[in-house]
C-alpha positions in Angstrom: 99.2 138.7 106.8 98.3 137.2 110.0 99.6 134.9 112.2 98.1 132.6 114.9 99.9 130.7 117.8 98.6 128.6 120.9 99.7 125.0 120.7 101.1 122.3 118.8 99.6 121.4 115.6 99.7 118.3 114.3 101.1 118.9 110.8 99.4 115.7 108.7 96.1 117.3 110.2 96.4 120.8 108.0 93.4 121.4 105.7 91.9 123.8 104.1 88.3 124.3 102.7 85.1 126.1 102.5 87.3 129.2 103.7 88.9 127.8 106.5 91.9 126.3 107.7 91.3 123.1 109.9 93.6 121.3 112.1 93.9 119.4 115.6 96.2 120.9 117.9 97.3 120.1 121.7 97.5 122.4 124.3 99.1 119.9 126.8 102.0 122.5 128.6 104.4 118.7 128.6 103.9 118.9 124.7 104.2 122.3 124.3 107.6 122.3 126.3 108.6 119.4 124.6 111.8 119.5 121.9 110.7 116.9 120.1 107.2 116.6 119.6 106.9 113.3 118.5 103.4 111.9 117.9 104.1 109.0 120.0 104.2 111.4 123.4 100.8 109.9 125.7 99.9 113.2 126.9 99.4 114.8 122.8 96.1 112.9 123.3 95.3 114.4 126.5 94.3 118.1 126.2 93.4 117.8 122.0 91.0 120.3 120.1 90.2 120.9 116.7 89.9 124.3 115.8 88.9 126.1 112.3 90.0 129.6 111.4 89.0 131.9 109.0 91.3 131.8 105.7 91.5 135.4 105.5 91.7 137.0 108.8 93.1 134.1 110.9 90.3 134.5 113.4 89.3 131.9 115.2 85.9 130.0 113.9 85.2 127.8 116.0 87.6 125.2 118.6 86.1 121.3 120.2 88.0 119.5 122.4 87.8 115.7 121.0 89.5 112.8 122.3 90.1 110.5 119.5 91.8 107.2 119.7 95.6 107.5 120.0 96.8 107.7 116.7 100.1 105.5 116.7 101.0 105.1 113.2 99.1 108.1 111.9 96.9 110.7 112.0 95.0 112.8 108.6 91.7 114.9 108.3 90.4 115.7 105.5 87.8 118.1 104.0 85.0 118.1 101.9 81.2 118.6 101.7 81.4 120.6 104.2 82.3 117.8 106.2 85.6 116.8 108.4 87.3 113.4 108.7 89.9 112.2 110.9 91.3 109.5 110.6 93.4 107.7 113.6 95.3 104.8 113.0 96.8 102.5 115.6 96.5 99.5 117.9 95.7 96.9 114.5 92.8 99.3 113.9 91.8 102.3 111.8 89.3 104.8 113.9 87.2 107.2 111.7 85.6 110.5 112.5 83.2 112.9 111.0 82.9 116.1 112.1 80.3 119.0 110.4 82.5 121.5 109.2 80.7 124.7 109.9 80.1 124.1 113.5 82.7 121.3 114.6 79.7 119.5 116.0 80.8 115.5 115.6 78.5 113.4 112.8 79.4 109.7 113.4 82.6 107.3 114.0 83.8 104.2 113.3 86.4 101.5 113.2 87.6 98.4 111.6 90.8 96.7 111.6 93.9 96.7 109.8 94.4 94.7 106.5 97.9 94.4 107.2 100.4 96.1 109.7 102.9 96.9 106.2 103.0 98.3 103.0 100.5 101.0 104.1 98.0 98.7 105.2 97.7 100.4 107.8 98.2 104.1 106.5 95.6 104.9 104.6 94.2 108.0 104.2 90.4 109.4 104.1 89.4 110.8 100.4 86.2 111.9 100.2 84.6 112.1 96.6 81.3 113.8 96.9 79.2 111.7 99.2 82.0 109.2 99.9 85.1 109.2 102.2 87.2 106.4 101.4 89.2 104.8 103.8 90.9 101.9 102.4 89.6 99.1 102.1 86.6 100.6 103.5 84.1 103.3 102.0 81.7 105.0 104.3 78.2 107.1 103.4 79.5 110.6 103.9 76.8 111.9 106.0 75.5 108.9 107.8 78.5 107.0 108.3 76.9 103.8 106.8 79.5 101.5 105.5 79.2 101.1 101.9 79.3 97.9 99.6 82.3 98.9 97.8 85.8 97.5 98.7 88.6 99.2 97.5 91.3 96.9 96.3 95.1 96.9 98.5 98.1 97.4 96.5 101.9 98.3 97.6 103.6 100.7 99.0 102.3 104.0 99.4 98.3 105.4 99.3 95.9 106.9 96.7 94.8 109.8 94.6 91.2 109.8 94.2 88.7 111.6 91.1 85.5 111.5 90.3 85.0 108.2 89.3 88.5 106.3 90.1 91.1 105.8 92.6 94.8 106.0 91.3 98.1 104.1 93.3 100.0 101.3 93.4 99.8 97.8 93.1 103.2 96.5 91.8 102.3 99.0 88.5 100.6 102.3 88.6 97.4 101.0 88.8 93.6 102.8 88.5 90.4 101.9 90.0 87.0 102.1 88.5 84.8 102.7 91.7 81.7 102.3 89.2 82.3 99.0 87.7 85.1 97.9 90.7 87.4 97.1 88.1 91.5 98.0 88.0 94.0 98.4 85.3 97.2 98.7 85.3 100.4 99.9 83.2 103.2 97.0 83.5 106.6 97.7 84.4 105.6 101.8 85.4 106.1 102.3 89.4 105.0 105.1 91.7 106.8 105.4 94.3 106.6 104.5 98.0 104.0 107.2 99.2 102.4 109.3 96.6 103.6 110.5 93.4 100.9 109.3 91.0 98.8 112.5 90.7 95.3 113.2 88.5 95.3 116.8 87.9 94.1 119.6 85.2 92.5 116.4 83.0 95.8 115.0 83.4 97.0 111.8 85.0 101.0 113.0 86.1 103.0 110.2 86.8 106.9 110.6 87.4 109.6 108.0 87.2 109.8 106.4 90.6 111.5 103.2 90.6 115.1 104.4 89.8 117.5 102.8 92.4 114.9 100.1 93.4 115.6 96.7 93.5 112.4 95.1 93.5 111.8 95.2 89.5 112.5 95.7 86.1 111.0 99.1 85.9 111.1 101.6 82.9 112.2 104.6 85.0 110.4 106.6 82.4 108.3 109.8 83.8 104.2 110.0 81.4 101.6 111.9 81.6 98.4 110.8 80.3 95.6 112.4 78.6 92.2 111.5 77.7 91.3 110.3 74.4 89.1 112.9 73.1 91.9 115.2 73.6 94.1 113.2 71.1 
């Protein structure tokens, strides 16, 4: 057991990899003695670091100060490769970071505007997938930064689970994305729900009933889980 305490983490910023638990935390003493905490407070983004401990001991690894763009819709990092994203989102725009992961030392950055300002346009999430980080409807070069040709398609309410080869949400239906032929499909009258409930996992694709109580279609409010068809 271990325990560690200095500031206040931003929660959607917890991630774990490579040994480590990441996170961005402020040390401002107004948002420390703050009751609420809220993510909208000016001076989070005024005394900011991100700091990596070790998974085992608690230690700390390393800690950066970084002054990111306020983040006033939403904040997320994310790990992998050995590699950090953070992704701010706010003022009509998203604002990307990349960060090494064994040293904190930053990569590269960028930023592009919202699609929308609703239906979480202007949410989404980084998920990286080997040497890509998507940021919908953008994907980036994981270790350069270079903007990719792919566009990921928008959908509805809610964001995206990512594999190998395909990105899974919704887009009135439960809908899947082919990132190597840029092709979707989707199942008619099955909804995810508002956020993020359809979830790729063990070889499975878990999708639970989501659209009991919603007005806005003729859903099945029936729960599936897929399976591969060498498997059948």
């Amino acid at each position: 057991m271990w325990r560690y305490e200095a500031g206040i983490i931003i929660n959607s910023s917890i991630t774990i990899g490579g040994g480590r638990i990441y996170f961005i935390e402020s040390r401002h003493p107004k948002v420390k003695a703050s009751d609420t905490h809220r993510i909208g407070m000016p001076e989070l983004w005024q005394d900011l670091y991100l700091v990596a401990l070790d998974l085992n001991q608690g230690s700390v690894v390393w800690e950066k100060p970084i002054k990111p763009a306020v983040g006033q819709v939403a904040v997320y990092l994310a790990y992998g490769g050995d590699k950090l994203v953070l992704v701010c989102t706010g003022d009509k725009n998203y604002y990307v970071y990349a960060f090494d992961g064994s040293s904190g030392q930053p990569l590269w950055q960028s930023d592009f505007a919202w699609p929308s300002d609703n239906h979480g346009g202007h949410m989404s999430r980084p998920a990286i997938v080997g040497n890509k980080v998507y940021v919908r409807p953008k994907a980036f070069d994981l270790l350069t930064g270079d903007v990719l040709a792919q566009t990921v398609p928008g959908g509805g309410c809610g964001t995206y689970a990512a594999t190998t080869k395909a990105l899974f949400f919704r887009s009135s239906n439960v809908t899947v994305w082919d990132s190597e032929s840029g092709k979707t499909s989707s199942w008619e009258r099955l909804r995810p729900d508002c956020w993020l409930s359809t979830i790729p996992a063990q070889g499975l694709l878990l999708s639970p009933e989501a659209g009991g109580g919603c007005s806005c279609g003729s859903w099945m409010e029936t729960s599936i889980a897929f399976a591969p068809r060498h498997l059948r």
